[in-house]
N, C-alpha and C positions, 0 to 999 in steps of 0.2 A: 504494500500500500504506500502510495506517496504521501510524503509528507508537507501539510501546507507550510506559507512560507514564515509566516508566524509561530512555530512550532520548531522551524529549522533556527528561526533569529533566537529565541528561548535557551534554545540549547546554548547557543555561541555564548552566551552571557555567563560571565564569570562568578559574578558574584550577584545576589538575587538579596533584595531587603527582607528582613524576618520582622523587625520590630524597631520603631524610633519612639521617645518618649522623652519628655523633660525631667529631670532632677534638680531642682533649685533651679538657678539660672543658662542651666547646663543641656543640651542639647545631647541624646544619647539615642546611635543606630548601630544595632545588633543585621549583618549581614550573611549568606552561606554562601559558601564555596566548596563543593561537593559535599564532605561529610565532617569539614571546619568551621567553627562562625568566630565574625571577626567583630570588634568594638574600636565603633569610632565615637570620640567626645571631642565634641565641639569641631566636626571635620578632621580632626588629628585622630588615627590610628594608632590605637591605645596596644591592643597586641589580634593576634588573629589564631592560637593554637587553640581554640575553645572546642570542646566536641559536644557541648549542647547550647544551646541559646540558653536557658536559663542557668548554667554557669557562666554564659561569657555578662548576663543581669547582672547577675549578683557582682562580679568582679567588675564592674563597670561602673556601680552603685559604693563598694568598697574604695574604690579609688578614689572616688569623688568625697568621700568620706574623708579617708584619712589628709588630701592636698586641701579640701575646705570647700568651698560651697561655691566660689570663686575663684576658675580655670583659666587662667591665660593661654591658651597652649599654639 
């Protein structure tokens, strides 16, 4: 069966948004990449070895914790 081309473009795509959400003043998107998710705060690329979305939350929520509530990054 062929594949439409919406479906072909899907695949090409690396990495796919799972979740963005605010923390304080703090902008926070949980992304995958086959069977990795990655966290970005504030646009900066915090790390990307996460193997479920609700640990790369939690670590993402933890960091903003411990550096303060206000991220220059």
């Amino acid at each position: 069966m062929l594949k439409s081309f919406k479906e072909l473009r899907e695949n090409l795509l690396v990495e796919k948004d799972i979740k963005s959400f605010k923390v304080g003043k703090n902008v926070v998107k949980i992304t995958a990449n086959k069977n990795k998710f990655a966290v970005f705060i504030n646009g900066e690329k915090l790390d990307d070895s996460f193997t479920s979305a609700g640990e790369a939350e939690k670590n993402a929520k933890d960091f903003i914790k411990l550096m303060g509530e206000e991220l220059d990054l």
